[in-house]
C-alpha positions as CSV (number, residue, x, y, z in Angstrom):
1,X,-8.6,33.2,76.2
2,X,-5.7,31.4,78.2
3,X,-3.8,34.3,79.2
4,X,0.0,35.0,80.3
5,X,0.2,35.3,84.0
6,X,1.2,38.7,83.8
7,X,-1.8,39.7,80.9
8,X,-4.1,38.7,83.8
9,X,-2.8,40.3,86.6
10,X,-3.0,43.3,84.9
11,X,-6.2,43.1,83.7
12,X,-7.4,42.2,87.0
13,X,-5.4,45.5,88.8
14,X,-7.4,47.6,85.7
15,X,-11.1,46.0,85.9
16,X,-11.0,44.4,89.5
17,X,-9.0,46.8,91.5
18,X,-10.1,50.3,89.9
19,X,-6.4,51.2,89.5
20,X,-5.2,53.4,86.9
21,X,-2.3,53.2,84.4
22,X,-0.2,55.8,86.5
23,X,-0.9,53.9,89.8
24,X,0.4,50.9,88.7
25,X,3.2,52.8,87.2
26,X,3.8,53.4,90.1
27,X,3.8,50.0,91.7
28,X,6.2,48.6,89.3
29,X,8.3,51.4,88.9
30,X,8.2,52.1,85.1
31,X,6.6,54.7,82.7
32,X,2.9,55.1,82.2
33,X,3.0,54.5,78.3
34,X,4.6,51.3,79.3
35,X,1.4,49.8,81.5
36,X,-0.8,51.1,79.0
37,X,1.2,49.3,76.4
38,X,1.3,46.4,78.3
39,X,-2.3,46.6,78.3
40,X,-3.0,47.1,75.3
41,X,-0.8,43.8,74.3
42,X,-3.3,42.0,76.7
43,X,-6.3,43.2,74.9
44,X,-4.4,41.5,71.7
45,X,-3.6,38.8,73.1
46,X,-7.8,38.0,74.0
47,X,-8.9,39.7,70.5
48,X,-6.4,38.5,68.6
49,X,-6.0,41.4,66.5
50,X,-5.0,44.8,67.4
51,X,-7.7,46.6,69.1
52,X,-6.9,49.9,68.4
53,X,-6.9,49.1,64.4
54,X,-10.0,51.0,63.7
55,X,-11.0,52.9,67.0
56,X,-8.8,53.4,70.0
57,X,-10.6,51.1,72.2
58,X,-7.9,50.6,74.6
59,X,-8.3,52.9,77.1
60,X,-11.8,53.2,76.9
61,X,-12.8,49.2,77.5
62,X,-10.4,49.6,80.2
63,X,-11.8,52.5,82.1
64,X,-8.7,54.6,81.4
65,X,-10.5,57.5,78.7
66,X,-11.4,60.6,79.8
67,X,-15.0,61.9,79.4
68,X,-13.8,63.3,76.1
69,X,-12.1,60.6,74.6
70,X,-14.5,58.1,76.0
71,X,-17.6,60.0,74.3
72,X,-15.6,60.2,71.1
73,X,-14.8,56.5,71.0
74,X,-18.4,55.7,71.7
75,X,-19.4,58.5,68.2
76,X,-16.7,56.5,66.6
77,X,-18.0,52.9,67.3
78,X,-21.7,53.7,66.3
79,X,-20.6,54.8,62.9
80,X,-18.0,51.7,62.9
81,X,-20.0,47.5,62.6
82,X,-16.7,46.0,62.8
83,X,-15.4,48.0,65.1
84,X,-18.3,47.8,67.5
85,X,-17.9,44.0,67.0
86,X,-14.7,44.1,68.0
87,X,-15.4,46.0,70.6
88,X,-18.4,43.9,72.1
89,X,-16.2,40.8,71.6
90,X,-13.9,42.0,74.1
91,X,-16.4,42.9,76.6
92,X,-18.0,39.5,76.9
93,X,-14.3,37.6,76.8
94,X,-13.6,40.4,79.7
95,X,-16.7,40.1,81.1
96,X,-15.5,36.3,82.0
97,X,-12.1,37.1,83.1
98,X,-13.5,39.8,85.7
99,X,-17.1,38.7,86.1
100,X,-18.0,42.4,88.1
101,X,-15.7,44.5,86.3
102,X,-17.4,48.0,84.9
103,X,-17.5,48.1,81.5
104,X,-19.4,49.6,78.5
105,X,-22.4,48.5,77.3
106,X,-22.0,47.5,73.7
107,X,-24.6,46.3,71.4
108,X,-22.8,44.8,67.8
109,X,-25.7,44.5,66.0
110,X,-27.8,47.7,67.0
111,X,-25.3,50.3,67.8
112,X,-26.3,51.0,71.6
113,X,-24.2,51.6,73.9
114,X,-22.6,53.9,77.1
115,X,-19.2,53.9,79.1
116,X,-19.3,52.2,82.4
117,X,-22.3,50.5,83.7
118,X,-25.6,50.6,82.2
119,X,-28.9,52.0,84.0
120,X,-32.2,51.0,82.1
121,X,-33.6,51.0,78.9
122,X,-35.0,49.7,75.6
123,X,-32.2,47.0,74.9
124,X,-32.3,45.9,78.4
125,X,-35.7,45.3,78.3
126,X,-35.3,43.3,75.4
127,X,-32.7,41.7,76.7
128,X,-34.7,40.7,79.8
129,X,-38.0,39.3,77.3
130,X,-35.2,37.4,75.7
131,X,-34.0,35.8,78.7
132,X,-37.3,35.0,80.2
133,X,-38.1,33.4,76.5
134,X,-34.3,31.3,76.9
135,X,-35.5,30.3,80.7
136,X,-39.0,28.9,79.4
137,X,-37.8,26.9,76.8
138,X,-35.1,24.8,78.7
139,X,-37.3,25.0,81.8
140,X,-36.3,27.7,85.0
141,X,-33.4,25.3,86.7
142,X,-34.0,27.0,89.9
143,X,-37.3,25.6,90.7
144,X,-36.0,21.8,90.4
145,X,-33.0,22.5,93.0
146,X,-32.9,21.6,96.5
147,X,-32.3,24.4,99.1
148,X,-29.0,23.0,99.4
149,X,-28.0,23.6,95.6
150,X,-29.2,27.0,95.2
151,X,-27.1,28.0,98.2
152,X,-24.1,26.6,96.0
153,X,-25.2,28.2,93.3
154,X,-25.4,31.5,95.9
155,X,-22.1,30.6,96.6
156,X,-20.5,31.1,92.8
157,X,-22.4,34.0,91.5
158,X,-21.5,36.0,94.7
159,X,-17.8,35.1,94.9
160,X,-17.5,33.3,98.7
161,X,-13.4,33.6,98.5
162,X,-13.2,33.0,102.3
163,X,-14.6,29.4,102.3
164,X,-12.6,28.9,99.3
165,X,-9.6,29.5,101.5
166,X,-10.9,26.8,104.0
167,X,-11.6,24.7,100.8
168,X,-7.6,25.3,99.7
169,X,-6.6,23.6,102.8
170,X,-8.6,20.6,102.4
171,X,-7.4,19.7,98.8
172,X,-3.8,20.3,99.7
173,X,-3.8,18.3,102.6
174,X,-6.6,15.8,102.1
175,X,-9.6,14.9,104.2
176,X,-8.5,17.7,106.4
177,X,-9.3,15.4,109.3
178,X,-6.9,14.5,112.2
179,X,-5.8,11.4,111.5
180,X,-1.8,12.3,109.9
181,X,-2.4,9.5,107.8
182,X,-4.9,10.9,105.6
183,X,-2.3,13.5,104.6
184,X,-0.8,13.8,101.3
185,X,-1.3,14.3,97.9
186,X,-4.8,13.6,97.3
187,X,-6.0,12.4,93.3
188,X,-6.3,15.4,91.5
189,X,-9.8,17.0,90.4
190,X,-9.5,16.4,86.2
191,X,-11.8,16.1,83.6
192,X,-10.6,14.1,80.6
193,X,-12.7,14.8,76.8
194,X,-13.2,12.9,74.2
195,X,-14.7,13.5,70.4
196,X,-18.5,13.4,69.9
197,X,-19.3,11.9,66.8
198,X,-17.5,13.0,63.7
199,X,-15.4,15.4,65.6
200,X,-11.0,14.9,66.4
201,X,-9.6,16.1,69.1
202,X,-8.9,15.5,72.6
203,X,-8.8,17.8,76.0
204,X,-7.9,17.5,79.8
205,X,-8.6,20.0,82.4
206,X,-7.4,19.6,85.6
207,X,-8.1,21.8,88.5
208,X,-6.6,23.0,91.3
209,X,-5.0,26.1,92.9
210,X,-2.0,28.2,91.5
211,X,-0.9,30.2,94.5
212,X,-4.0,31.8,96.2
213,X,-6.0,31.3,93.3
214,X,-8.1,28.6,92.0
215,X,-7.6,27.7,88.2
216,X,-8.1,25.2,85.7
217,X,-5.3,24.0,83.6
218,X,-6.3,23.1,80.1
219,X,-4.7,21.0,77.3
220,X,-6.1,20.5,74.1
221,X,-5.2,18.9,70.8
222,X,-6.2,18.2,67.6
223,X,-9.2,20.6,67.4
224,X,-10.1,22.4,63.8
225,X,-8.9,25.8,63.1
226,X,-11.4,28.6,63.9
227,X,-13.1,29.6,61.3
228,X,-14.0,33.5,60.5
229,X,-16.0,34.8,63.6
230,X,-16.1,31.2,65.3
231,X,-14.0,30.7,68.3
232,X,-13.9,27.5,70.8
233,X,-15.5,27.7,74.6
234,X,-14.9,25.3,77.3
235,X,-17.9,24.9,79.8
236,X,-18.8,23.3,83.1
237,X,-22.1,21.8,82.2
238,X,-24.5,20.2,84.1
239,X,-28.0,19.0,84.8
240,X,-28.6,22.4,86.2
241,X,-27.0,24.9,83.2
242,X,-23.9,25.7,81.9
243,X,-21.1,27.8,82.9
244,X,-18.1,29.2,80.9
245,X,-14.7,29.3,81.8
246,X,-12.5,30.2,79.0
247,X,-13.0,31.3,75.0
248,X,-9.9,31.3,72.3
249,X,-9.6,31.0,69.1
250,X,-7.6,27.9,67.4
251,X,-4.9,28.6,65.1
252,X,-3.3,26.0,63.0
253,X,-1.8,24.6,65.7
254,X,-5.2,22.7,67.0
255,X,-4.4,23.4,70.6
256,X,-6.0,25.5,73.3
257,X,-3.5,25.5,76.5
258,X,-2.9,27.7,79.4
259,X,-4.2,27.9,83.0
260,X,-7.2,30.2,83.1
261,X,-8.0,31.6,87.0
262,X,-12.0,30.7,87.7
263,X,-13.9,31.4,90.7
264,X,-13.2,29.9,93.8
265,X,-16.5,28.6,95.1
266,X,-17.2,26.4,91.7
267,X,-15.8,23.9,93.8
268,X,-18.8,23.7,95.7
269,X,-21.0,23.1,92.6
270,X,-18.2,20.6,91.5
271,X,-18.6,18.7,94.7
272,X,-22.4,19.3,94.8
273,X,-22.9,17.9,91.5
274,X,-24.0,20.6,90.2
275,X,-21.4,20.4,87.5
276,X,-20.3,16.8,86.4
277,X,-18.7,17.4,83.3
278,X,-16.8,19.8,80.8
279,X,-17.6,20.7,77.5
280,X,-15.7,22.1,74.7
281,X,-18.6,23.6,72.1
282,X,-17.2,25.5,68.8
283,X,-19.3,28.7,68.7
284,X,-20.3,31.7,66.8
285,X,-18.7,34.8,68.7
286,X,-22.6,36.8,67.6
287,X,-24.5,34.1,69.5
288,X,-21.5,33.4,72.5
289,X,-21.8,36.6,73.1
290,X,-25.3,37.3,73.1
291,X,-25.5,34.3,76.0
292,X,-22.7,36.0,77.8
293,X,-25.4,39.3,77.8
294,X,-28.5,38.0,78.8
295,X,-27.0,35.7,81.8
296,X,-26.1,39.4,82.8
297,X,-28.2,42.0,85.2
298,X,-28.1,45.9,83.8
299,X,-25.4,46.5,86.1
300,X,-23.1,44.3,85.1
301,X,-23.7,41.6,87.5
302,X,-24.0,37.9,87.8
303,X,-27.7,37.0,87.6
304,X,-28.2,33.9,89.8
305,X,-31.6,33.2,88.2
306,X,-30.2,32.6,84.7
307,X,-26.4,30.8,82.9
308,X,-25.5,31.3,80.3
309,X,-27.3,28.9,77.9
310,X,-24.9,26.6,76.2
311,X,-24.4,27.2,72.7
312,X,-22.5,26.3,69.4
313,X,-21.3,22.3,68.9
314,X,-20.6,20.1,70.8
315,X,-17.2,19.3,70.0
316,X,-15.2,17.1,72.9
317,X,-17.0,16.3,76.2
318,X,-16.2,13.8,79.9
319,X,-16.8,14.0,83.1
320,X,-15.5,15.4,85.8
321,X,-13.6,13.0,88.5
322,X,-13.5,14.9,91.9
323,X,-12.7,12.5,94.5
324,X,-15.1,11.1,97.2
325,X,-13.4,12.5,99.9
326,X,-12.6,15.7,98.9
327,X,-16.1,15.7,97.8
328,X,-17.3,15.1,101.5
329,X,-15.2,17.3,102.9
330,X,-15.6,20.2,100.6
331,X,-19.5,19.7,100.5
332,X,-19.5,19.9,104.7
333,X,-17.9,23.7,104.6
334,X,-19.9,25.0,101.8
335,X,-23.0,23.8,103.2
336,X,-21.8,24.8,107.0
């Protein structure tokens, strides 16, 4: 979901930092009921429903339950489908917005699940047999790279912020070489998409960095309303596997826009190739989700040996125009 700037932050001070309601209570110098309201707006504002409606899931996808509460929530959700589907929607949507966040381990359809990370078990196992199946049928990516592109693909699942801070530099001031008259503003990085057949619309995504962080800006129009448990998902997709950036629902509006914060080091895989286009796919949240899971080690980790596998239609799709020398440039630090 394209959230407000200050949905995200949040978020990211509750999943990425460890902090607690009171300590960032504390930080902005209100009440603690007013964070956790805040936060629970947030929640909403992914969901797009209240997420307390059934269960109070609030505090518990959040971290912020006691061992009480958190074990009656968890008695709560097995007795409650929709609530538990609820419940694991959230995860996976969070689960992109803070890839190593700790967060329960929810099952929709079987009812398993635990507070924080999980260990081992049944449903992982599964999980891991269901990969593997995924992974033979499309063929294991990995062994068809060049050293080169799995250390890019190295590079995203395990967050290399500081040559991302190298890589700002170069995209703000060009070729990053000495000549002063390479400076300036180069062409941005943008990915323009069009209909596949018998499909409206029409999307642009253009990247670049929003403070210290790198997002992508999206804009798109036209699209069909959602339907019941369908949502939209917009994907970097390459030759290599997929990779999602953002899910929302459409109202009647037709649009998806917002800026959505993505990790640093895709520019590498941008640059590299790796990724040459966008995709926006309209998807059942059951099988999104699933995906989402088994792309995911049992401790809540990226697993570099498997993307998620790109499902749902193929709605709008283009490729994406980086420049050549930013390309260059950008390609020299990663592989440095």
């Amino acid at each position: 979901m394209a959230l407000s700037e200050d949905s995200r932050s949040l978020l990211q001070l509750l999943l990425a930092r460890g902090k607690s309601y009171a300590d960032i209570a504390d930080l902005l110098g209100v009440r603690e009921s007013d964070v956790r309201r805040r936060a629970h707006a947030a929640l909403a504002e992914i969901g797009g429903s209240d997420p307390d409606r059934d269960v109070e899931l609030t505090d518990y996808l959040l971290g912020q339950a006691d061992p009480i509460s958190r074990a009656e929530t968890a008695k709560a959700l097995k007795g409650n489908p929709e609530a538990r589907e609820t419940a694991a929607d959230l995860v996976a949507q969070l689960r992109l917005l803070v890839p190593g966040a700790d967060l329960p381990k929810l099952d929709a359809t079987a009812g398993s699940l635990g507070a924080g990370r999980a260990r081992s078990g049944g449903a992982s196992s599964r999980r891991r047999k269901e990969s593997g199946r995924d992974r033979e049928r499309s063929g294991s990516f990995l062994s068809n790279l060049t050293m080169p592109q799995r250390r890019l693909l190295a590079i995203l699942v395990l967050a290399a912020v500081l040559i991302a801070v190298v890589i700002a530099v170069v995209l703000l001031t060009g070729s990053g070489g000495d000549d002063e008259s390479n400076a300036g503003e180069p062409a941005p990085t943008t990915a323009v998409l069009r209909p596949t057949e018998g499909e409206e619309g029409r999307g642009v995504v253009q990247f670049g960095f929003s403070g210290t962080d790198f997002a992508a800006d999206l804009q798109f129009n036209g699209l069909e309303p959602s339907a019941d448990g369908q949502s939209y998902t917009v994907w970097l997709f390459g030759s290599g596997g997929a990779f999602p950036i953002n899910q929302a629902r459409v109202n009647n509006s037709g649009a998806i826009t917002g800026q959505v914060v993505i990790n640093q080091a895709i520019l590498c895989l941008i640059a590299g190739d790796f990724f040459t286009e966008m995709r926006l796919s309209r998807v059942d949240n059951a099988e999104m989700r699933r995906s989402i899971n088994q792309a995911v080690q049992t401790d809540g980790q990226a697993n570099p040996d498997s993307l998620p596998e790109f499902v749902g239609e193929n709605v709008l799709d283009g490729p994406i125009s980086m420049p050549q020398e930013a390309k260059d440039e950008i390609l020299r630090i990663c592989n440095g």
